[in-house]
N, C-alpha and C positions, 0 to 999 in steps of 0.2 A: 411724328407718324400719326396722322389722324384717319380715321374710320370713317370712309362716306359707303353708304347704300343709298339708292338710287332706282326710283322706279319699280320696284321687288314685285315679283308676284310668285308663287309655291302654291302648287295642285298637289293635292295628297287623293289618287287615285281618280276619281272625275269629278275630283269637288276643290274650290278654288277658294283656298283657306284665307286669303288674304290677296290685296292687288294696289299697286301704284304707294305703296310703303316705302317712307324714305325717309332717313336721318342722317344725321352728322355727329363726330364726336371728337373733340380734340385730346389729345397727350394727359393725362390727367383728369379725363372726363369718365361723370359715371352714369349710367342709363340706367333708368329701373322699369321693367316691363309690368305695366298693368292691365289688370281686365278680369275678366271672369275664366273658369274653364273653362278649355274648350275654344279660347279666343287666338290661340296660335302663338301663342308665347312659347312654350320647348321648341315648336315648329322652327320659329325664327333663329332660336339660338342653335339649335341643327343646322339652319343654313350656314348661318356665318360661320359654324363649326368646318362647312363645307362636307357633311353627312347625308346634305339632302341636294337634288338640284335641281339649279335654279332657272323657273320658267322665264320670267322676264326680267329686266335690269340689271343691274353691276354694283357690286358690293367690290371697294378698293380699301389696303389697308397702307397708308401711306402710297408709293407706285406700284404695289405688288397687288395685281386684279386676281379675284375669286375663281372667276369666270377661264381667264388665260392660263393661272398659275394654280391649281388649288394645292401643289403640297407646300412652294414655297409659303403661300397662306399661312398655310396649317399648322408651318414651323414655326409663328409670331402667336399663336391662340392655345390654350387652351380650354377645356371645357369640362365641368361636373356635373354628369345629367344626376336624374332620379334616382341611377342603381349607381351605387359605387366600386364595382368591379376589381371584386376582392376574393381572392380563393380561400377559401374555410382552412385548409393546411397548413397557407403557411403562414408566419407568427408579422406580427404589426412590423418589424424590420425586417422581413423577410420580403414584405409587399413593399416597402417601398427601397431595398434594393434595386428586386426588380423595375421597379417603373422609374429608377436613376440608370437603367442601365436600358429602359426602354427609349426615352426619352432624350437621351444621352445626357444625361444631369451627372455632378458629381456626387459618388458614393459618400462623401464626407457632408454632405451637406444633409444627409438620411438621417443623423441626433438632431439635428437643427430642426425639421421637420416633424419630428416625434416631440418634440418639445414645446415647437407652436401652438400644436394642438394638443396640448399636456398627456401623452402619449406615454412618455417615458417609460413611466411603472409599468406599460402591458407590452412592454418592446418584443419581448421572448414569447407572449402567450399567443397560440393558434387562432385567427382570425372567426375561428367555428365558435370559441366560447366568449365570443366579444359583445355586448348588449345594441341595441340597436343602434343607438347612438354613441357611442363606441367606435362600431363600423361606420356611421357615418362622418367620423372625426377623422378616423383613417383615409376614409376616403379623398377627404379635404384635404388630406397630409400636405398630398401632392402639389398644393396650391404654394407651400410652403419648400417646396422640391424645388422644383424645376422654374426656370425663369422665362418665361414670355408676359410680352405688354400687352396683349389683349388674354383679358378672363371672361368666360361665358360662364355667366353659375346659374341651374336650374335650381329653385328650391335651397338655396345650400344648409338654409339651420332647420330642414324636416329632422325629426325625429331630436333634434337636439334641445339641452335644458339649459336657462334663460344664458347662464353663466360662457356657456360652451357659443351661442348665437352673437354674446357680445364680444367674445373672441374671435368671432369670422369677420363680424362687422368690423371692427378695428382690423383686421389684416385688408382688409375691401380697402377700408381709408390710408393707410399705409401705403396699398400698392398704390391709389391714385396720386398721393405724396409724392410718391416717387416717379412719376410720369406714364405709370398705366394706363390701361383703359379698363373699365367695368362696365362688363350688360350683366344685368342681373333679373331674372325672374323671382319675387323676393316679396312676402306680404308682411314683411318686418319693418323698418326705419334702422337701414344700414350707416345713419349719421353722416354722407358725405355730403357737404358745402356744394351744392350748386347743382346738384344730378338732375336730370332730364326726366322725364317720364313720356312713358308710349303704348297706349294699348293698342294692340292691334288688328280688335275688335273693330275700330274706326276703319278700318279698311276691308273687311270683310262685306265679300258682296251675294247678296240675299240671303240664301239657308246656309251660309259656312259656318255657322257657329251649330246646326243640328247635329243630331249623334250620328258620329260615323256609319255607313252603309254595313250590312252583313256580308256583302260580297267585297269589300273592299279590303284587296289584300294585304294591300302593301303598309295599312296600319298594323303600329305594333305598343307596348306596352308603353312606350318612350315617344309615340310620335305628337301626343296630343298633352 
């Protein structure tokens, strides 16, 4: 099941973040998105997420089109933006029951996940007294949850210390082991053999990379 995009273009309000953007990626393949802020990188990984839509072109992930089908999509992808969408209440297995029972994952595989990301010890502790990167290893959990071949990871080792980065990194390599796909927006060296890279700075046309407009509504804290 490989991953073609094709042609892409994405307006965030009246400005045309990117255009005529296209790559390919096979079973096992891993991307890494480069560039500067501001170059449309989250942007991209919101599309294929299928959070944002798409002005021009076709993003297909094996027969299953974006454009035609985006829940079938949606059901092969997952994605970890910036926020890790974690409720202060409830306790590190409490978050990821829920998102095995969101997802339709199975409940038993919730220690397995807690463990990936050496979790363990705070399985019972409330989400609200977790340090930052803590929360963000939680967040990850789910990477370790739930099984789809395509991972979209914004950012995934912010906030994490070197130990914790080289455990994502190695789960990154694992999953393409296994016949993943990875896009990753990522200013680390996630160690996979052969990864791609794509700024998407190269396709932005005239002032796309200026600071979003004051009237522009439709940005938000995750769009850029």
């Amino acid at each position: 099941m490989d991953l073609v995009a094709e042609n892409l273009r994405v307006a965030r309000g009246q400005r045309t973040v990117f255009a005529g953007l296209g790559f390919s990626l096979a079973e096992g393949g891993a991307l890494i998105l480069a560039g500067p802020n501001g170059a449309g990188k989250s942007t991209l990984l919101r599309l294929l997420a299928g959070l944002l839509p798409l002005e021009e072109g076709a993003v297909r992930l094996g027969d299953i089109s974006l454009r035609r089908d985006r829940g079938a999509f949606a059901d092969h992808v997952l994605l970890t933006g910036h926020l890790d969408a974690l409720k202060p209440a409830f306790t590190a297995r409490e978050t990821l029951v829920f998102q095995a029972d969101l997802y339709g994952a199975p409940r038993d595989r919730v220690d397995h996940a807690l463990d990936a990301l050496d979790l363990a010890f705070l399985a019972e502790q409330p989400v609200r007294v977790l340090s930052a990167g803590q929360k963000r290893r939680l967040g990850l959990a789910r990477l370790a949850l739930v099984e789809r071949p395509l991972w979209l990871l914004d950012e995934p080792t912010v906030s994490l210390d070197a130990r914790s980065a080289a455990r994502v990194a190695a789960m990154a390599r694992d999953h393409c082991a296994r016949g993943g796909m990875v896009v990753a927006a990522t200013h680390i060296d996630l160690g996979i053999d052969g990864a791609a890279r794509l700024d998407p700075a190269a396709y932005a046309p005239g002032e796309a990379l200026a600071i979003p407009a004051r009237d522009d509504a439709v940005l938000d804290g995750e769009a850029w």
